[in-house]
C-alpha positions as CSV (number, residue, x, y, z in Angstrom):
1,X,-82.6,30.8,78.8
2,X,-80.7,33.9,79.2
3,X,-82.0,37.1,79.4
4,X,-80.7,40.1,78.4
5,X,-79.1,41.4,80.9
6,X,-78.1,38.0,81.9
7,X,-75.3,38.1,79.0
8,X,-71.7,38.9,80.1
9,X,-69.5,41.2,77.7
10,X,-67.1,38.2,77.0
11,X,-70.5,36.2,75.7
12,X,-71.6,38.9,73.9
13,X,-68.1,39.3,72.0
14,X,-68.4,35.9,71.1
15,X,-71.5,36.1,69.3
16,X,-70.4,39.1,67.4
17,X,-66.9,36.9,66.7
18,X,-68.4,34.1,65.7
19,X,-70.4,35.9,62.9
20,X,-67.5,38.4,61.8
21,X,-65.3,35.2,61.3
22,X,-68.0,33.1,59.5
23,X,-68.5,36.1,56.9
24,X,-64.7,36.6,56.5
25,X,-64.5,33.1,55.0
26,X,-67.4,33.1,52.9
27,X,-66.5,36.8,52.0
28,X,-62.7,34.9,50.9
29,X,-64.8,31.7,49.1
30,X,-66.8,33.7,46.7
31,X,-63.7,35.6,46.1
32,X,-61.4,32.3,45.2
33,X,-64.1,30.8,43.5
34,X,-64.7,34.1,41.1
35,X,-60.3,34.5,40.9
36,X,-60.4,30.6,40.0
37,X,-63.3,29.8,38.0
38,X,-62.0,30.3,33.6
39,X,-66.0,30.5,32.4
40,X,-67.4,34.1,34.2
41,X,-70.4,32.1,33.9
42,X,-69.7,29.4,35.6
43,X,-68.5,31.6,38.5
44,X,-71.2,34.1,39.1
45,X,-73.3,30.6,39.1
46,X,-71.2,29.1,41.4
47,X,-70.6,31.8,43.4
48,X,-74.7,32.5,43.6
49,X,-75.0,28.9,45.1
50,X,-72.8,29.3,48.0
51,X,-74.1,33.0,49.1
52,X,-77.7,31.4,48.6
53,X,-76.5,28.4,51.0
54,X,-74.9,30.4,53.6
55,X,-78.2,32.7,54.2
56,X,-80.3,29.6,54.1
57,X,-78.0,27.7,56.6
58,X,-77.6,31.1,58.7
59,X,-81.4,31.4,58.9
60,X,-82.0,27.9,59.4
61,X,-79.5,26.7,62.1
62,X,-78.4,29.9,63.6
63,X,-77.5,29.4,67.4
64,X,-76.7,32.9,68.0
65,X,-79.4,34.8,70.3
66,X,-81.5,36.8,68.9
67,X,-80.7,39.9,70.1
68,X,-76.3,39.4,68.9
69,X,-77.7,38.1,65.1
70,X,-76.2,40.5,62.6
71,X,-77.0,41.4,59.0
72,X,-74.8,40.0,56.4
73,X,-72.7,42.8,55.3
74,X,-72.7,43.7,51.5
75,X,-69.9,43.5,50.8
76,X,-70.4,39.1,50.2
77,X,-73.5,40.2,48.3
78,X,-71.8,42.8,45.9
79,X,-68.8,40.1,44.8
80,X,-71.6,38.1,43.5
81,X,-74.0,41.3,42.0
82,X,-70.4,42.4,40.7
83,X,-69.7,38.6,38.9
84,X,-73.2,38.8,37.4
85,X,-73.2,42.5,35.9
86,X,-69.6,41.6,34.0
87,X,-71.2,39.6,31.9
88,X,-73.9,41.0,30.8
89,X,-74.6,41.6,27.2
90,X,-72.5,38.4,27.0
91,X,-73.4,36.5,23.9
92,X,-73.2,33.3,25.9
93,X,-76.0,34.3,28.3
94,X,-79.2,35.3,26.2
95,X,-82.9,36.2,27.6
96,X,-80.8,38.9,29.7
97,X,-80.1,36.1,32.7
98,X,-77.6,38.6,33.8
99,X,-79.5,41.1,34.5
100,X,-82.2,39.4,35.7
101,X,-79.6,37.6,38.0
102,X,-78.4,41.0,39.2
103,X,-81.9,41.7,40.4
104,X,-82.2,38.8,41.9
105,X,-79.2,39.0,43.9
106,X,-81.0,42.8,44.9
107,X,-83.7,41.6,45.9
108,X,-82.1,38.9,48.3
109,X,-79.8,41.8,50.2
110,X,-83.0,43.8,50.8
111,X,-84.6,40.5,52.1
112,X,-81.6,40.2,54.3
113,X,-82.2,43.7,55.9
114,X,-85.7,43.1,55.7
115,X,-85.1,40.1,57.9
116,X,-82.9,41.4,60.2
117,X,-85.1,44.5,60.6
118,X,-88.1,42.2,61.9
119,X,-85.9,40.2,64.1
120,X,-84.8,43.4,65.9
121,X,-88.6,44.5,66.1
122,X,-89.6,41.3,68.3
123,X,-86.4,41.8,70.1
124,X,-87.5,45.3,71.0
125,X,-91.2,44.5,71.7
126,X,-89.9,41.8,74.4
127,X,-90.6,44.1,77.6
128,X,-88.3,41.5,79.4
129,X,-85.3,42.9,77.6
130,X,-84.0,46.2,79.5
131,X,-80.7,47.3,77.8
132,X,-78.9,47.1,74.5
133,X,-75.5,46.2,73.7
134,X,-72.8,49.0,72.8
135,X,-71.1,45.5,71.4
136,X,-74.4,44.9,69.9
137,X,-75.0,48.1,68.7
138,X,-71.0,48.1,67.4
139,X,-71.6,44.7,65.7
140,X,-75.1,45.5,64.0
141,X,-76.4,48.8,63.6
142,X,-72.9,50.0,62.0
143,X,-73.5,47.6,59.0
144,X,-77.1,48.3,58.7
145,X,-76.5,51.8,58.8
146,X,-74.2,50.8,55.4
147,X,-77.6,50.4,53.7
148,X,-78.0,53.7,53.0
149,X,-75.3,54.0,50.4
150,X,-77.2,53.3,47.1
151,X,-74.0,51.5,45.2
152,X,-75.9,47.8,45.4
153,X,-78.7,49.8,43.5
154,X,-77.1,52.0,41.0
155,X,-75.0,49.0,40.2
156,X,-77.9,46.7,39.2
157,X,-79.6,50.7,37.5
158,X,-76.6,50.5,35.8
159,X,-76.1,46.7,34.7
160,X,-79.8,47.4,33.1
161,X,-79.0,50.6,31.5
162,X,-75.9,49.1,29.7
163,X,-78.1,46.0,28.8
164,X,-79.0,45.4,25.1
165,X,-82.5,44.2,25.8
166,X,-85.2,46.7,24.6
167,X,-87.0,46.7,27.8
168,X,-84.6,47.4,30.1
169,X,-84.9,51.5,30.3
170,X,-88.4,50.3,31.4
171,X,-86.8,47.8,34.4
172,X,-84.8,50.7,35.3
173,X,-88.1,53.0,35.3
174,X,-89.6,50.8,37.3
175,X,-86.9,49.9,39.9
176,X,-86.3,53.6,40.5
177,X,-90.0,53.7,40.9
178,X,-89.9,51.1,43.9
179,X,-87.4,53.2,45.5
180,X,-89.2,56.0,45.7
181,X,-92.0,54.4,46.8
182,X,-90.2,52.6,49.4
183,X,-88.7,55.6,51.0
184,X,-91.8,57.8,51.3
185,X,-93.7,55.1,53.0
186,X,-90.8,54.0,54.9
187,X,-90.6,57.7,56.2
188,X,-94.3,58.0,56.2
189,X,-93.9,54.8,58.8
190,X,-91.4,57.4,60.4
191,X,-88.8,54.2,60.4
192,X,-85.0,55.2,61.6
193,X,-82.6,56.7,58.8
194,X,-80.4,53.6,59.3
195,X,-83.2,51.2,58.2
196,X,-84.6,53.1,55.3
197,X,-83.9,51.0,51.9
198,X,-83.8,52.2,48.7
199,X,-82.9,55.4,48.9
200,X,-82.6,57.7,45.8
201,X,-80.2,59.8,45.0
202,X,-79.3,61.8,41.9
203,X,-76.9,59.2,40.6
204,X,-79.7,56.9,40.4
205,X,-82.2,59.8,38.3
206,X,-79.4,59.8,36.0
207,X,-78.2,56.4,34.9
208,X,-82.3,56.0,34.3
209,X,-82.2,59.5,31.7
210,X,-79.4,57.5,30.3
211,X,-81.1,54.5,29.7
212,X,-83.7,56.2,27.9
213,X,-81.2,58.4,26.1
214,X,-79.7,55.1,24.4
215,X,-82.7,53.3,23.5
216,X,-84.8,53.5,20.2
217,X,-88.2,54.6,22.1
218,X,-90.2,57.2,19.8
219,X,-90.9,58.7,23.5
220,X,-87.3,58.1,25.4
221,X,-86.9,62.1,25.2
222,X,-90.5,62.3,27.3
223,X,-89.3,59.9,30.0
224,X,-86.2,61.6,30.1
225,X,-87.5,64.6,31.1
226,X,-90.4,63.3,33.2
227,X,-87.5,61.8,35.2
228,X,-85.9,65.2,35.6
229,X,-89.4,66.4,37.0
230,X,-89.3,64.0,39.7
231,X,-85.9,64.8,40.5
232,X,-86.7,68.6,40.9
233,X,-90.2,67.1,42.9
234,X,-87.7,64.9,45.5
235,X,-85.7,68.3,46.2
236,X,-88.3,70.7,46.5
237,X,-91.2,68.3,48.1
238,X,-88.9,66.3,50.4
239,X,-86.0,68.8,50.3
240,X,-83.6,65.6,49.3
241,X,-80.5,67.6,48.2
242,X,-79.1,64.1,47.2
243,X,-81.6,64.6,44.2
244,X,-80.6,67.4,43.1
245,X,-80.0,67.3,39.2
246,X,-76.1,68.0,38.6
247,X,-74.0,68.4,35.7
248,X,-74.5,64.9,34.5
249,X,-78.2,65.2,34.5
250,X,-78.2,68.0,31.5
251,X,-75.0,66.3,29.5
């Protein structure tokens, strides 16, 4: 087996290559089959299937080494998040399987990182392995560093806090609460900036105090403002200007 350093430039551009051009095509599927499917439905089903396949398949038969695999960019995840959250509320899909969907299709990105992130970690603990990549680095640290912007969250915050179903200020309560969570102890780990997931930001603070604000809890004005609280916390405690309550957050 190769090591390493045993991996010419031209080998390691194919690796990268390889992937790129497989997530170009399933990144063109899933937008044909959402374009050419009538029943939105039908689509964001349809559409579900084949991102599920391609991460199973990935996962299961990859013959890329270990230290070229990339994450799969979120971009393929967020045409499927994005099929899901435009129908929610939909008469034809009671029991809130949109939004429950949506989450589902959250939870499988962050598994995806996740993944990746403990594949790099055996990489880096094999002593045998004495330099990385500026291919490499190119090819997978750039996407994972695309993590960090919160839009796959505050979409699926957002799908929730438009949602008809009485409990869904409390998924978005709890949701946000898993971010925080997750970031502390990912700091508290003292994990790179580019791996941390689930970062909050003030966008996030205020499409919960929304949620709140439209629902018919005797105590949604409490929660509101217990939200603002630990937005004020984040900034002073953590000094996470990102949390910073803005204009929206006293409209």
């Amino acid at each position: 087996a190769h090591s390493m350093s045993m991996y010419t430039p031209a080998e390691e551009q194919t690796y990268i290559q390889k992937q790129e051009e497989d997530e170009i095509k399933l990144h063109k599927n899933l937008q044909e089959c959402i374009r050419t499917t009538p029943n939105k439905g039908a689509a964001a089903t349809e559409a579900q299937r084949m991102l599920d396949d391609f991460i199973g398949l990935r996962r299961q038969t990859c013959t890329i080494p270990l230290q070229f695999r990339s994450v799969l960019h979120k971009h393929s995840f967020r045409i499927v998040l994005d099929a899901w959250l435009s129908i929610i509320s939909k008469e034809e899909y009671s029991s809130f399987r949109a939004e429950l969907k949506a989450e589902y299709l959250l939870a499988s990105y962050i598994a995806d990182l996740l993944h990746h992130q403990h594949l790099q970690t055996e990489k880096n603990n094999n002593s045998s392995q004495q330099r990385q990549s500026t291919i490499h680095m190119n090819g997978v640290v750039q996407p994972l560093k695309s993590c960090r912007n919160m839009d796959m969250f505050s979409r699926v915050l957002s799908g929730w806090s438009k949602s008809s179903c009485t409990v869904a200020p409390q998924r978005v309560n709890e949701i946000l609460y898993w971010m925080e969570h997750q970031e502390v102890r990912q700091r508290q780990r003292q994990w790179e900036p580019r791996f941390v997931i689930g970062q909050v930001d003030a966008t996030c603070y205020n499409i919960a105090i929304n949620a709140w604000a439209r629902s018919d809890y005797p105590w949604r004005s409490q929660m509101s403002h217990d939200l603002l609280r630990r937005m004020e916390e984040r900034h002073d405690k953590y000094d996470f200007t990102r949390c910073k309550p803005d204009m929206i957050t006293y409209c």
